[in-house]
C-alpha positions, 0 to 999 in steps of 0.5 A: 500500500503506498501512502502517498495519501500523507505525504510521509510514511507513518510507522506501519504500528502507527497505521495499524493502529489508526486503522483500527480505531477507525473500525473499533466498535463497527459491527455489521447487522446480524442477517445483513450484508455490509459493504465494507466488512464480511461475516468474520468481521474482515475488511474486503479487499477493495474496501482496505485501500479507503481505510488505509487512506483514512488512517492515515490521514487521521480523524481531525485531517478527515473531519477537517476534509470533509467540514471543507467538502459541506462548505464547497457545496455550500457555497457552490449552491447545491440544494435539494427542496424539500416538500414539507410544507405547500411551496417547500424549503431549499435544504443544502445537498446532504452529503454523505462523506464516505463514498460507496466503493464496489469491485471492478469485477463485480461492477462488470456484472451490474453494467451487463444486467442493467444493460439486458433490463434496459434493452428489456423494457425498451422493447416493453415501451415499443409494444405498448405504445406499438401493436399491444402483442403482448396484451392481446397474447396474455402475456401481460393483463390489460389493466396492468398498463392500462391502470397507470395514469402513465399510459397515454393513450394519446401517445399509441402509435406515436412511437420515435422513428429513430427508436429512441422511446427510452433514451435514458434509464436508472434502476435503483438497487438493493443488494440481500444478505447474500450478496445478490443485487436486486433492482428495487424499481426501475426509473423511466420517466424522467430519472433524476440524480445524475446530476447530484452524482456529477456534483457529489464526484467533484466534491469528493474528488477535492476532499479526498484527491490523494485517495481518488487518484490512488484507486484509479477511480473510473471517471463519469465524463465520458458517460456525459459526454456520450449523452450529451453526443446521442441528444445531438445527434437526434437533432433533425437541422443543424441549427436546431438546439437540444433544450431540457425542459424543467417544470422550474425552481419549485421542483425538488431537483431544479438545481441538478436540471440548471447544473446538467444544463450547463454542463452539457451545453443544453437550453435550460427551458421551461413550458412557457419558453416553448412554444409549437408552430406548424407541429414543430417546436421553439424556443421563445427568445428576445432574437425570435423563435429558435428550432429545437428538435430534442426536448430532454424532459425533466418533467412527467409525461402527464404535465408535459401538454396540456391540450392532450394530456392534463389539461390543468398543467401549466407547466407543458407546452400546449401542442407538444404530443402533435408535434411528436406525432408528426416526428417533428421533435423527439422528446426523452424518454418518449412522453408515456414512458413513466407506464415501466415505473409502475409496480404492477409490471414488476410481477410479469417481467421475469417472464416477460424477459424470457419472451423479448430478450429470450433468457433469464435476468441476470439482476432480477427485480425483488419477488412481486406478485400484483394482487389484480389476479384471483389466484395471486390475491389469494396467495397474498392473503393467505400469507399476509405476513410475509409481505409489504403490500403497496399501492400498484400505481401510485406512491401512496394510497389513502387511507390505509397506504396513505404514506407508501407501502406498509409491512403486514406483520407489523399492522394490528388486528384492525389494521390488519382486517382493514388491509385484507378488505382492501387486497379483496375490494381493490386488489387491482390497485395493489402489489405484494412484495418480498421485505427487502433488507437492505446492505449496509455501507460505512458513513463517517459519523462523529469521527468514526465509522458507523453502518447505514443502509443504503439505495444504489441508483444507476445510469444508463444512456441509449447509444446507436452501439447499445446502452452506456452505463455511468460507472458510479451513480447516485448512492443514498444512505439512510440516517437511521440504522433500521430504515426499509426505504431510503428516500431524500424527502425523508432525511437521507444522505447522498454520497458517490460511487466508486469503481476502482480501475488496476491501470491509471484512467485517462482524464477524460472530462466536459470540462475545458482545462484551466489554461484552455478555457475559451474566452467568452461574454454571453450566456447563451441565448435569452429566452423570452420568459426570462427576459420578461421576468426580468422585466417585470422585476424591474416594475414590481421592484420600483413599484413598491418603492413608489408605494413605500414614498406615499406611506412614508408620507403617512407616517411622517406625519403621524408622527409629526401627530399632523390633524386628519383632513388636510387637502394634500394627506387627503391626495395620499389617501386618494392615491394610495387607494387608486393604486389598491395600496391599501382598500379603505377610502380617506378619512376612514382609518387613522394614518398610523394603521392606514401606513401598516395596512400599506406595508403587511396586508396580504389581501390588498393586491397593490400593497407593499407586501404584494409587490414585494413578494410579486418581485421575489416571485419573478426573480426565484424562476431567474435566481442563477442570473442575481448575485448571492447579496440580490436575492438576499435583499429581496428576501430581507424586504419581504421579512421586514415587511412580513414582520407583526406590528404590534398593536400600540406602534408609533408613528415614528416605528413605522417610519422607521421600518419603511426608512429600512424597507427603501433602503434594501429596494436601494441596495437591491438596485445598486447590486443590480447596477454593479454586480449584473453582466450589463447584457440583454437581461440587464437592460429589460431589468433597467427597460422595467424599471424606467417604464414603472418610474415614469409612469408612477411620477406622471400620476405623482405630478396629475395628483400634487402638481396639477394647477390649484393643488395647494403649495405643501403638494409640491413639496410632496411632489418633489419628495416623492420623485426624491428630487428635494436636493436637486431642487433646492440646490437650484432654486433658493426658494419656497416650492412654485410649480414651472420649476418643479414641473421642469426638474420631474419631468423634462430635466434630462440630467435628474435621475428621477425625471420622466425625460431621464427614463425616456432617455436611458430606455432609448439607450437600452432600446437601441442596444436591443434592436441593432441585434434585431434588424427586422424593420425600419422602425420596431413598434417599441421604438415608434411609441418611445419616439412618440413619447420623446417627441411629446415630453421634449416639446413640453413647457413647464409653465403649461404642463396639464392633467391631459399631458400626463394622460398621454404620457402615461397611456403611451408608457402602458402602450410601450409595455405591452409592445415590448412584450409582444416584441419580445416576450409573446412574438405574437407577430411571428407566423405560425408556419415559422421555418 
């Protein structure tokens, strides 16, 4: 053994005896096979070098290592979300520190079996979704495909010309006490993971290098770089692109579907960024639409389009199952695929393995009989203990299967009456199958080793020369020594797989090496969703600002303990409820509760709570494009504004915490500002930003500004549009309304002025359309034209209610053009090429 590990060559005592309080007190469970240790208590071969390693390493130097890897995961942005609660919660990637190690020679033999039960139910999607031989022969009982909301009819006889109805393929696998490896459930739909093992081999590959590259551990580049060849190559054009199709960042894996995205020069897209034209898909961007002939769906076949399947999905492409059925774009796995997962085909599969690939399993699937047959219901409830009972199509079943799969034994009498009935009422909506024992694999817990069971998933990639099998996988380990399922949502941990090689392994990697990386200063393409996010963003964000400026006033002057029924409080109150700032008419509530109503109420669309979370709503699904400081100043403004008022607060208080809420509206704009790539995103941000504070300071200068408002309105006016210094430094007098007029709406060198917007907008605008030249003059740029044209030829002193109309009315128009420009392409022909 060498230890080049330390870097030194400890005494081989001192070894002997690190290695073995690392393993003191490690005891494998009675009638369980464990990983790393035999019956007679001895380390196996493939695992001695790990244990070397560690030993010589030392705890503090391995705990150090991995305190090091937690933060690396940390800080890279690794999650996982949780569903317990309605939106779930974001949960940093559990890594479990110590990885699964298996023997090259016994690695062969999965790969191979893996290999025969992919080609297997390959040939099972084909005649399903084919000519139905298998059905109509009796060897496969309709209800069994039929009773999964996975089969989609719709999808008969629209089986991939190219053959690629099951492109990708993971199983997951549990090994019993003899060591025989068992896949426990196949994953068809969309499987998931592949990701968080690329994620978890990169991090364990910087705790433990020396390790790594002692083992001659196999590496996974080479799997993704065959995917990533095989989904280009079912490209029909060569300026298609291959898109993955996310449900977006509310699903549990959404990190691995943006991670798997870059890394494999993917477009990262959602429903909405797609949309069918002539039975041929596209991707919506700010440059028009873009072909795309391979969706690689991470998203069940079910919500995949809502006008043939789900019609309550609003995460599908509408149009998608005709624009596979006319061949025009291949989608993988194939939409319908989701039908293999079902436990009711488990039953019939070894049989069915013998007739389509004509031998036995070499890994066959845990012992299933599907209660829908009298004869197999009737063994199941005569030796009711033996078995788990779970639902045949579902995850759960309530009530009695309400959360998953349920031991029979451990049930009481009334519990175990009640399953009986189930079994003989809905046997068709049941499977029995075998308890599984899971194998134990080592974890590092408290600077030892402690046994866990564990969950195998492996990967495999359809290729023109037979299926390619990731060597490694997704490995998760339970947090409790006794557990019977492994599952992320229930508390696991995830850690790498290791499959050493005797000879060194080339390097192969997606990854440009650090002296080769090509310089480049975009980011792809922008699709029109989150250009229009991004846009709205901007608008929500500077709309709650403006909401802010009018409640402050209130504030202020209750604290100021200002008589209710001035004429210009009475115009705050008028505005705030014309902007559905707050629902109860002037006059009616004292100022101080009508401020709090304005910042936390959550049933007024326009308060400041609502358009803060209407900000943080449109920048989660463009989370990646924000530095780590923007998000979190707009997670801040919506914990301050969420925060209880009590019942006796000041008026002070409350100005207090509206002075903090616009100065985190302020930091999120400045980060914006500094930290954002000022590329075509940015400038709808900005584009955003300018409509919504040109259109808030015409309404300022309609309600304070207009000829007959009192002179303390001006003063409003000039606090609202944040000008009062700009003001006074010019103007060493009381508030007249021509200069007022002219330094919020035609001085182009005040950054708060109409003109300024105007300005900065025809800057973005000209940027945004020299990519574009599709005509002379876009309908965007006429109307900001027309705007420009009629703010510039305006005089101060003749400023009226009718000119901010107009300029109002032209600012929405502007709105909605640059939307149908940009974010809906409403103008481009249904027959795009």
């Amino acid at each position: 053994m060498s230890t080049a590990v330390t870097g030194r060559a400890p005494h081989e005592h001192d070894l002997a005896a690190s290695r073995g309080a690392l393993i003191d007190g490690y005891r494998p469970l009675p009638g369980v096979r464990d990983e790393m240790m035999d019956e007679t208590g001895a380390v196996r071969p493939h695992w001695q070098p790990v244990l070397d390693g560690l030993a010589a390493l030392g705890p503090a130097e391995v705990g150090r290592r991995f305190q090091n890897a937690d933060r690396y995961l940390r800080d890279s942005g690794v999650f996982y979300r949780l569903y317990d609660d309605a939106a779930g919660v974001e949960r940093p990637w559990p890594l479990s520190h110590l990885p699964l190690v298996i023997d090259p020679q016994e690695w062969q033999a999965l790969a191979s079996g893996l290999a025969q039960r992919a080609t297997l139910l390959e040939r099972l999607f084909a005649d399903i979704y084919g000519r139905g031989r298998l059905v109509a022969e009796g060897r496969l009982p309709a209800a069994a495909v039929a009773g999964s909301r996975e089969f989609l009819r719709p999808l008969v006889g629209a089986l991939p010309d190219n053959g690629a109805g099951l492109s990708l393929y993971a199983a997951d696998l549990g090994r019993g006490p003899d060591g025989r490896w068992w896949v426990l459930a196949d994953r068809t739909q969309a499987p998931s993971g592949a990701g968080y093992a690329l994620e978890n081999r990169i991090t364990m590959g910087r705790a433990l290098p020396e390790l790594f590259e002692q083992l001659h551990v196999v590496r996974l580049a080479g799997f993704f770089q065959t995917l990533r060849a095989e989904m280009t190559a079912l490209c029909r054009n060569a300026d298609s692109r291959v898109c993955l199709l996310t449900p977006g960042p509310l699903n549990e894996t959404y990190f691995e579907h943006a991670y798997l995205a870059r890394y494999l020069g993917f477009v990262l897209v959602e429903g909405a960024d797609l949309t069918v034209r002539g039975d041929t898909a596209h991707i919506r961007t700010i440059e028009g639409l873009e072909r795309t002939d391979v969706l690689l769906r991470r998203l069940d076949s079910d919500w995949a389009d809502p006008l043939e399947l789900n019609p309550a999905s609003r995460i599908g492409v509408p149009g998608l199952v005709q624009a596979v059925r006319a061949g025009n774009v291949t989608v993988v796995n194939a939409l319908g695929s989701g039908v293999l997962e079902s436990r009711a085909l488990l039953g019939f599969v070894p049989a069915l393995a013998r007739h389509l690939v004509g031998r036995e399993l070499e890994i066959p699937n845990v012992a299933t009989w599907w209660c829908g047959q009298p004869l197999e219901r009737e063994a199941v409830i005569a030796d009711l203990d033996a078995f788990v009972i779970a639902p045949a199509f579902e995850p759960t079943l309530p009530p009695l299967l309400r959360n998953g799969p349920v031991v029979a034994a451990e049930l009481d009498a009334p519990e175990r009456a009640a399953l009986i009935e189930l079994v003989r009422r809905r046997g068709v909506d049941l499977v029995a199958h075998e308890a599984v024992k899971l194998s134990t694999t080592p974890v590092w817990h408290d600077g030892r080793l402690e046994p866990r069971p564990f969950v195998l998933r492996v990967f495999l990639a359809r290729t023109r020369d037979g299926w390619a099998v990731m060597p490694g996988g997704l490995c998760r380990v339970a947090d409790h020594i006794d557990a019977r399922a492994v599952s992320m949502q229930r508390g696991g941990r995830a850690t790498d797989v290791w499959v050493p090689s005797e000879a060194p392994v080339a390097p192969v990697t997606l990854l440009p090496a650090p002296g080769h990386v090509p310089i480049r200063r975009n980011v792809g393409p922008l699709t029109s969703r989150v250009a229009d996010n991004l846009f709205w963003l901007g608008r929500y964000v500077e709309r709650a600002e403006a909401a802010l400026r009018l409640a402050r006033l209130l504030a202020a002057r209750a604290a100021e303990r200002e008589r209710r029924g001035t004429v210009t409080t009475r115009l705050i109150e008028e505005l705030m409820l014309a902007w559905e700032v707050v629902d109860t008419p002037p006059g009616t509530v004292d100022l101080i509760r009508l401020a709090v109503r304005a910042l936390n109420r959550h049933d007024t669309q326009g308060s400041i709570l609502a358009l803060a979370l209407a900000a943080r709503r449109a920048a989660s699904v463009i989370r990646d494009r924000f530095s780590p400081e923007a998000w979190q100043a707009l997670t801040d403004l919506e914990m301050l504004l969420s925060r209880t008022v009590p019942a006796d607060v000041t008026g002070a208080t409350v100005l207090t915490r509206i002075n903090q809420a616009l100065r985190t509206t302020a930091s999120f704009a400045g980060l914006v500002q500094e930290n954002m790539n000022q590329l075509a995103g940015w400038r709808f941000l900005e584009i955003g930003r300018r409509i919504e504070r040109a259109i808030n300071t015409c309404r300022f200068v309609r309600q304070f500004g207009i000829a007959g408002a009192p002179d303390e309105a001006l003063d409003v006016l000039l606090e609202l549009a944040d000008s009062q210094i700009t003001y006074r430094m010019r103007y060493v007098m009381v508030a007249a309304r021509a200069p007022v007029l002219d330094t919020v709406v035609l001085d182009p060198s005040n950054p708060r002025s109409v003109m300024f917007q105007i300005e900065r907008m025809r800057d973005h605008m000209a940027v945004l359309t020299a990519r574009l030249v599709r005509e002379p003059t876009s309908p965007p740029e006429r109307l900001l034209l027309r705007l420009n044209a009629g703010i510039a030829t305006l005089d101060a002193t003749d400023i009226d209610v009718l000119d901010m109309v107009r300029a109002e009315q032209t600012l929405m128009d502007l709105s909605d053009a640059i939307s149908d420009r940009w974010f809906t392409h409403r103008g481009e022909a249904d027959d795009t090429p």
